[in-house]
N, C-alpha and C positions, 0 to 999 in steps of 0.2 A: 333426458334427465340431467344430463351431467352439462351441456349448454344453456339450461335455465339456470344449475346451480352457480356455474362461472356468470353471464349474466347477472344474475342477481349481487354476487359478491362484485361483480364488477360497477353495477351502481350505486351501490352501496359504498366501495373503497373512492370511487369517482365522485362521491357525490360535490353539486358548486356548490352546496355554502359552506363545506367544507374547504376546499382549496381555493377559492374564487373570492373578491371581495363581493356585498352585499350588491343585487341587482344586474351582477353580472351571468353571461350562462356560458358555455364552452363554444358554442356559436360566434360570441364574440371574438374567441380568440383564432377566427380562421384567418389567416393570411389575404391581404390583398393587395393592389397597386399601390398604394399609401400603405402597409403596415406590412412589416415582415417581422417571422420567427423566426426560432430557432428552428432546424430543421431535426427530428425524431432519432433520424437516422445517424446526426454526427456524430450521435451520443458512443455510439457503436462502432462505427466503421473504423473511423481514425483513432483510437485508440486501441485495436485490435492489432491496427497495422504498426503503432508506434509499437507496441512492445512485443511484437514480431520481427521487428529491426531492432529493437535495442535490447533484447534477450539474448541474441547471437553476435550481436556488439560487444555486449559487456565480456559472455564469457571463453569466446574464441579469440576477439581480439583485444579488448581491452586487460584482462585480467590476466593472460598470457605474454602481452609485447607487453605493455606499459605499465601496468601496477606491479606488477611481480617485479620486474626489472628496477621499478623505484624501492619496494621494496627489500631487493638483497642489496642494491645502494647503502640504503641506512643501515644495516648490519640485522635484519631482522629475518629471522631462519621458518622456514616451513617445517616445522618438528613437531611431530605426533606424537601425543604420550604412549608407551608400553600399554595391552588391552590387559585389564585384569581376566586372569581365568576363570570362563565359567563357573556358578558355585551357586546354586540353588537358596543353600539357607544365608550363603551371604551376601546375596542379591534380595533376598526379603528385608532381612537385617539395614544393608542401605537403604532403599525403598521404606523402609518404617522410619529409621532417625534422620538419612541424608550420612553428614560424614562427622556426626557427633554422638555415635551410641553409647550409654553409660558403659561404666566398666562391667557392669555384673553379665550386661545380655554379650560382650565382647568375648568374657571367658567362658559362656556357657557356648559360644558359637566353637570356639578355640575346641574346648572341650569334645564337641560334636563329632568336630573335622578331626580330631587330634594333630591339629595344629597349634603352634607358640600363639600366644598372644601377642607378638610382635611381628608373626608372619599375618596375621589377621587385622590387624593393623595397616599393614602393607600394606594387604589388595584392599583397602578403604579406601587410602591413600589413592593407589593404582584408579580405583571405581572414581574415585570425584575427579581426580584429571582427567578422565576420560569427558565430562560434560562439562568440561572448562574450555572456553573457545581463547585460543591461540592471537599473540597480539599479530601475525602474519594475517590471522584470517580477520580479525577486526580491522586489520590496517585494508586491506582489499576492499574492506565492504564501505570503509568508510571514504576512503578513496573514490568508490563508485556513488557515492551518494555526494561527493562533491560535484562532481561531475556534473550527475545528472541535471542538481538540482542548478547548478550552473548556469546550464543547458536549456531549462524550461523559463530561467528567469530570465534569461536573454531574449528567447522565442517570444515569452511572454509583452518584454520592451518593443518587438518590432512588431508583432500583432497591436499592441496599442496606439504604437506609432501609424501603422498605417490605418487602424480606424479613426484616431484623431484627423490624419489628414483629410480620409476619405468624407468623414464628417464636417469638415471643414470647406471641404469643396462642395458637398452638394448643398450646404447652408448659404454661397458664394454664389450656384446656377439658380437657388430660387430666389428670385427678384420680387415676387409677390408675397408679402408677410403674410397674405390670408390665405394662403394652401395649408397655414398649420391649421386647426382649430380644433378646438376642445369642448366644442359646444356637445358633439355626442357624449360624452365623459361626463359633463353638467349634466346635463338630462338622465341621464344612467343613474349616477349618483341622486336624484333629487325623486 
């Protein structure tokens, strides 16, 4: 039962004239001497492994020796804010306004607690630094995103580069203009 049901959804989701142009079937697109894919699998492999390396890159060694480092350079401090103390009704209290509660629900919490309204206040205060990200940890992450992206636009120039060349050399060994042809393509289309 449950391999008819996949099955069915699967040709159903698959369907060609959904994905495919008119006239075409999935047949078409099998690989052979003259026509190569993408292969299914790169989709997967290679970037399992990329961010298998560069997960332990970034946060062992990269954010440890070099951004941190640059970062106490600029004068910029790894400082946690103080955690506000637990407090039930004034954890709902945040959670309902954020860190702008009228005065009235502020003194009725005050009241509660039999705390100040200016101690109630406080742990507000205290409560929104706490979900406020630090310019150390902004500068780190941003740090890492130059990087990366760096990194991929580089990669990305030398993979171009060498499929232009590559493209260019085997456009250079065929001497015969008629191994291209497009006559299958016509006929499909027609």
């Amino acid at each position: 039962m449950a391999a008819w049901v996949w099955h069915s959804f699967s040709a159903w989701f698959w369907n060609p004239s959904v994905w495919l142009p008119p006239n075409y079937d999935w047949k078409d697109l099998v690989p052979n001497e003259k026509v190569r894919y993408a292969n299914w699998a790169d989709l997967w492999t290679y970037p399992i492994v990329m961010a298998l390396l560069a997960i332990p890159l970034r946060f062992l060694v990269l954010n440890k020796l070099v951004y941190n480092k640059i970062a106490l350079a600029v004068g910029l401090r790894n400082i946690k804010p103080r955690p506000a103390v637990p407090n039930e009704i004034l954890e709902s209290l945040f959670f309902q306004y954020k860190s702008n509660p009228p005065e009235e629900e502020i003194r009725r919490c005050a009241g509660k607690l039999d705390w100040s309204v200016r101690k109630v206040e406080r742990w507000l205060r205290q409560r929104t630094a706490m979900n406020h990200i630090s310019k150390f940890t902004k500068f780190m992450e941003c740090s890492w995103q130059c990087t990366y992206y760096t990194f991929i636009f580089v990669y990305g120039l030398i993979i171009a580069s060498t499929l232009q060349k590559g493209s260019v050399e085997d456009n250079r060994s065929s001497s015969d203009p008629s191994d291209i042809s497009f006559e299958d393509d016509e006929r499909k289309r027609n």
